[in-house]
N, C-alpha and C positions, 0 to 999 in steps of 0.2 A: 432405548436412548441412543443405544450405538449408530443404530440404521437412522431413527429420526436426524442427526446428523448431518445424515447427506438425502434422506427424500423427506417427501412433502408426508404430515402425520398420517396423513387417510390411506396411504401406499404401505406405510410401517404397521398399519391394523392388519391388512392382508398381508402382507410378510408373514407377520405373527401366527396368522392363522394356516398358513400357507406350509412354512417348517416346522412349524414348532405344536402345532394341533390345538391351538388353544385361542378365547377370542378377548382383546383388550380394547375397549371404544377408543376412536379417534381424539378424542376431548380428555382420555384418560393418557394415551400416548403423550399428546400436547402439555399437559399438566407436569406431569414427571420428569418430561425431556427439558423443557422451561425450567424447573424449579432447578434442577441442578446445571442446566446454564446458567442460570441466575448465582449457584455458588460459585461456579468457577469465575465466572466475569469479577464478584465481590470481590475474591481470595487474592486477586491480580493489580488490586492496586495499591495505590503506597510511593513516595515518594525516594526512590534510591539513592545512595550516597556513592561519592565518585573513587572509586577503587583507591584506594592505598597501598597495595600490594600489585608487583609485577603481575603482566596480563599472561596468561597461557598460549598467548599468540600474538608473533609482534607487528602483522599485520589482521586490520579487519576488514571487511567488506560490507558496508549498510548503503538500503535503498528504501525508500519511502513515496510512497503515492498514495494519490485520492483515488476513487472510481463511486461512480452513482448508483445508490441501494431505492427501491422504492416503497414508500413509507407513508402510513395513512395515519390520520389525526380523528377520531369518531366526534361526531357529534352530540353534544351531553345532553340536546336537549331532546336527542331522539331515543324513544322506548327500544324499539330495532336495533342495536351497534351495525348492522349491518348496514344502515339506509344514513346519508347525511355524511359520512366520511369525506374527508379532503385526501386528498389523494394527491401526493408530491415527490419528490426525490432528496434525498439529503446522499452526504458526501461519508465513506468507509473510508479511512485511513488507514493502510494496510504499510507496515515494515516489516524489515528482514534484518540478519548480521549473520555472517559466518566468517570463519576463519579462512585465508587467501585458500584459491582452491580446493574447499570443500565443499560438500555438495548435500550439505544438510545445514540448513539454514534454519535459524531459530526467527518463531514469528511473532508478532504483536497487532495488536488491530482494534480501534474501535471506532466508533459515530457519535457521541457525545464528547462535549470536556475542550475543543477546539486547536487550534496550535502547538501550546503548550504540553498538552497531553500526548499530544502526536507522540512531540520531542518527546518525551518522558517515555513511553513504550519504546520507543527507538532506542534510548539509550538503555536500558533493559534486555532488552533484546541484543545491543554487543558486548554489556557485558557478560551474559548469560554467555555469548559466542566466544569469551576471552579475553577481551579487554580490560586492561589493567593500567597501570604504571607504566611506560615505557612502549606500549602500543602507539598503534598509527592508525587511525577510521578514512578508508579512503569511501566515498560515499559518490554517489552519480544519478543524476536525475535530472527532469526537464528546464531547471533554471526556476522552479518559482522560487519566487522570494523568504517565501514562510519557514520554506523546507532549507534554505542554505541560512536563514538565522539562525535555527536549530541547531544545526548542525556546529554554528560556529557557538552559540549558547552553552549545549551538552559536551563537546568534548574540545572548544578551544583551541590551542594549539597543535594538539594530538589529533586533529579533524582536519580534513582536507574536500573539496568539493567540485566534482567535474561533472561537466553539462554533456547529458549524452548525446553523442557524438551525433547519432541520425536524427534528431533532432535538430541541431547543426546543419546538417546536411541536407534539413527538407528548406530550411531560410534560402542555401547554398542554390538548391536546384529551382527555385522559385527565380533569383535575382538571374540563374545562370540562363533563361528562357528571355532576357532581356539583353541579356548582356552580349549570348552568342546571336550569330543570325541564323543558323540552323540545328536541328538535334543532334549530330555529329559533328560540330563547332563545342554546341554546350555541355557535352557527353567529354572531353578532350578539357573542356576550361573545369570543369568540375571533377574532375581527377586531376589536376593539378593543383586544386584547391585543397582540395582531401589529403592531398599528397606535404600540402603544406604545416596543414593542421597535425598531419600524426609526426612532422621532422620537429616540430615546435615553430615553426615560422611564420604565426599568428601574425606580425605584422604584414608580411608580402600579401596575404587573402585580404587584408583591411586597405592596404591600398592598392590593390587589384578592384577590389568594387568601387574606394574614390572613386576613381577614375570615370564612373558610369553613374555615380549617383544621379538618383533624378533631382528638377529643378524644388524648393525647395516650398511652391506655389503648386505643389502635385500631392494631394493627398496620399497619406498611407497604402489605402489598397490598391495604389495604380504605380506605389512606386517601391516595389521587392528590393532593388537593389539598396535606397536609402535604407529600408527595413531590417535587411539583412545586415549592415554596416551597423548600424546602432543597434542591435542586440549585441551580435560581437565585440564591439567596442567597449560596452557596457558592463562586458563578462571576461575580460580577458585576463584575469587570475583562474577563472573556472575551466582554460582551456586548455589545460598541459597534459595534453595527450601520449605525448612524447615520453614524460615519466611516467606514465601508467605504462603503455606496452612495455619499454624496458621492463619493469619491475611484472611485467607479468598480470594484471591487474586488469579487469573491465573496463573498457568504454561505454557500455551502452547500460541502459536501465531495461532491458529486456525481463531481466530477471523477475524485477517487481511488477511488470505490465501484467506475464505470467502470472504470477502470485493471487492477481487480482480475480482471478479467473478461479482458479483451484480450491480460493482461501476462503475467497466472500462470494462470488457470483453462482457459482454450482451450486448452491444451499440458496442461497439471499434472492437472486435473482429469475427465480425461477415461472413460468409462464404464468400471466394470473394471478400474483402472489402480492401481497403490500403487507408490510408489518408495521406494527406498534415500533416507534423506535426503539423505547427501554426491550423490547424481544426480538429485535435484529442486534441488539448490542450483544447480547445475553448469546444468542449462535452463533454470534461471529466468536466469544469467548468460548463455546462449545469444539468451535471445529479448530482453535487455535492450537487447543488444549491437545485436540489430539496429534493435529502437525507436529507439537512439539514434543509429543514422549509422555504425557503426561496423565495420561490417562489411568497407568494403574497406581499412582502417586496419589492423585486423586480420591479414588475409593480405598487404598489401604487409609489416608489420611478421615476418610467420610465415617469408615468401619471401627476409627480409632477415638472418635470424635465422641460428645453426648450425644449428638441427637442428629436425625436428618435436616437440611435448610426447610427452614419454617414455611417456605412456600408450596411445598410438596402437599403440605395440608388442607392448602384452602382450594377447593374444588373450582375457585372463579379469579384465580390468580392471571392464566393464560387465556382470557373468554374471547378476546380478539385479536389472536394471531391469527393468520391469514395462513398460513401452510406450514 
């Protein structure tokens, strides 16, 4: 199960066979690695109450992103599972929290359950990182909307929400290709802009672009500069740059972009591949399990238990996962 984890089942039979001298079919790999992703994904949910007690850290750091898993629907009216599949993409919701400056982040993640659930693991996830009474969630991300209601939903006052910054910057360099007349014009107006945003002086970049807005008979894709003005305008409590670096704190969402790559696409995404959703939810809870330490907690918890997860039994629980 360890290695199923991070390779495809058929690669983990020869593993097997390979170290260890011994032969387990790919279907039996698949069955076992599933059944107890399947406990781990169960064991994980539940609905958390908001700390009452001082946090072990009075700052936290949380980020939250989607990224696209690919994901098949079989068809029931075909005898073959293999033949008749629909074949689509749905969205991984992948978070993070750790304490300012550490470098061990607790994860959460799933594809089922929609917004709210997001929120829900998110907040799990900081306060597993700390958060209590008395903290502060400074949080950073692209500006969707779903993600900064959460944000103000699960931790309210104690939650804070900053658009990261290159993102920012790509609006900035789009409008700055109109605005300058040359790349060494707009190279100079765009560090000055940048320049603006980390001193706090969100309004001089807002009426730096007035100044150039397009006419108001110019659609969207032909007019960056209006573009870039009305998101910023639109977001400018999310823009306080200024207090992050002081305090020492992220700008950017890199972190979670990262994440998304390590957490869910190395395993989920992999060439060829389409899963059962309920069995990409179930490995994403597999590989979470182990980012987060949890693994031998786990099986002392399984070894302490009556009985193994009732899926381990039925030999046609996992018949159509894909790798």
């Amino acid at each position: 199960m360890d290695f199923a984890a991070d390779d495809p089942f058929a690669r983990v039979a020869a593993k097997l066979r390979e170290h260890y001298g011994f032969e387990i079919g790919e279907s039996t790999v698949q069955r076992i690695t599933l059944g107890h992703a399947q406990a781990m994904f169960e064991a994980g949910g539940g609905e958390m109450d908001f700390p009452k007690e001082p946090g072990r850290h009075k700052q936290i750091v949380a980020q939250i992103d989607g990224g696209m898993i690919p994901v098949m629907t079989p068809d029931g009216t075909q005898k073959d599972k293999r033949k008749g599949k629909c074949l689509s993409w749905r969205e991984a919701k992948i978070s993070l929290a750790h304490a300012k400056g550490s470098r061990t982040p607790v994860y959460g993640g799933g594809i089922e359950g929609g917004v709210e659930e997001a929120g829900r693991r998110l907040f799990a996830c900081a306060v597993r990182a700390g958060f209590g009474t008395g903290s502060r969630v400074h949080a950073v991300g692209d500006g969707a909307p779903w993600i900064v209601g959460q944000i103000e939903e699960r931790f309210g006052e104690q939650g804070s929400y900053l658009i990261d910054f290159y993102r920012v910057c790509e609006y900035l360099s789009a409008a700055a290709k109109t605005i300058a007349p040359d790349a060494a014009a707009a190279k100079v107006w765009m560090e000055a802009q940048k320049d603006a945003l980390k001193t706090g002086r969100t309004g001089a970049v807002l009426f730096a672009l007035s100044r150039h807005c397009e006419s108001p008979d110019v659609c969207d894709e032909q007019a960056p500069v209006r573009v870039c003005h009305r998101y910023l305008s639109a977001r400018k409590s999310q823009l306080n740059y200024r207090e992050a670096i002081a305090e020492g704190l992220p700008v950017g969402s890199g972190e979670i972009e990262s994440a998304h790559r390590y957490v869910a696409q190395k395993r989920l995404k992999l060439p060829g591949a389409w899963w059962l959703v309920e069995h990409a939810e179930h490995m994403l809870a597999l590989r979470i399990n182990r980012l987060n330490g949890d693994w031998e907690a786990y099986w002392a918890a399984l070894s302490a238990g009556p009985s193994a997860p009732a899926n381990l039994n039925h030999p046609e629980a996992s018949s159509n996962a894909a790798a």
